[in-house]
C-alpha positions, 0 to 999 in steps of 0.5 A: 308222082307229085315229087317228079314233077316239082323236082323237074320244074325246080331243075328247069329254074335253076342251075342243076349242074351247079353242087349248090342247086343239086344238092339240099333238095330233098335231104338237108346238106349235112344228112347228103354229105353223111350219107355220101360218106356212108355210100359213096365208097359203093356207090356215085351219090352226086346229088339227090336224086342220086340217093332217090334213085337207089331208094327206089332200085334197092328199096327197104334194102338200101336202109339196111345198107345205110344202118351197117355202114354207119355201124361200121363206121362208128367202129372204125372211129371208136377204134380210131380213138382207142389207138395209143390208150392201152 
């Protein structure tokens, strides 16, 4: 694949082990730090090819995931918010 290819010519060129260079790849910042807030309780999302890895393990089923646990969190905010209102 294309994509290989140009992230592991990118890997060579910087520091990949520095959080700034892993990170901000593939997904802008603030999606990865949202996505390791939804994920990162189940699963080790360090870096992009993190979530690119469990993209291509679950597949279609790593969406579902994303979608119930954003779900899941939006109640738990909600819930968050409602404390001392009734």
């Amino acid at each position: 694949m294309a994509s290989h290819l140009i992230l592991e010519k990118i890997k060579t060129e910087v520091d990949y082990n520095n959080p700034l260079y892993c990170t901000g790849i593939i997904f802008d910042r603030d999606d990865f730090k949202k996505l390791q807030s939804l994920l990162g309780s189940k699963y080790k999302i360090e870096r992009d090819s993190d979530v690119m890895r469990l993209a291509q393990e679950k597949g279609i089923a790593l969406v579902e995931e994303i979608k119930n646990a954003y779900q899941m969190q939006a109640r738990l905010e909600g819930n968050q918010g409602d404390n001392g209102a009734r």
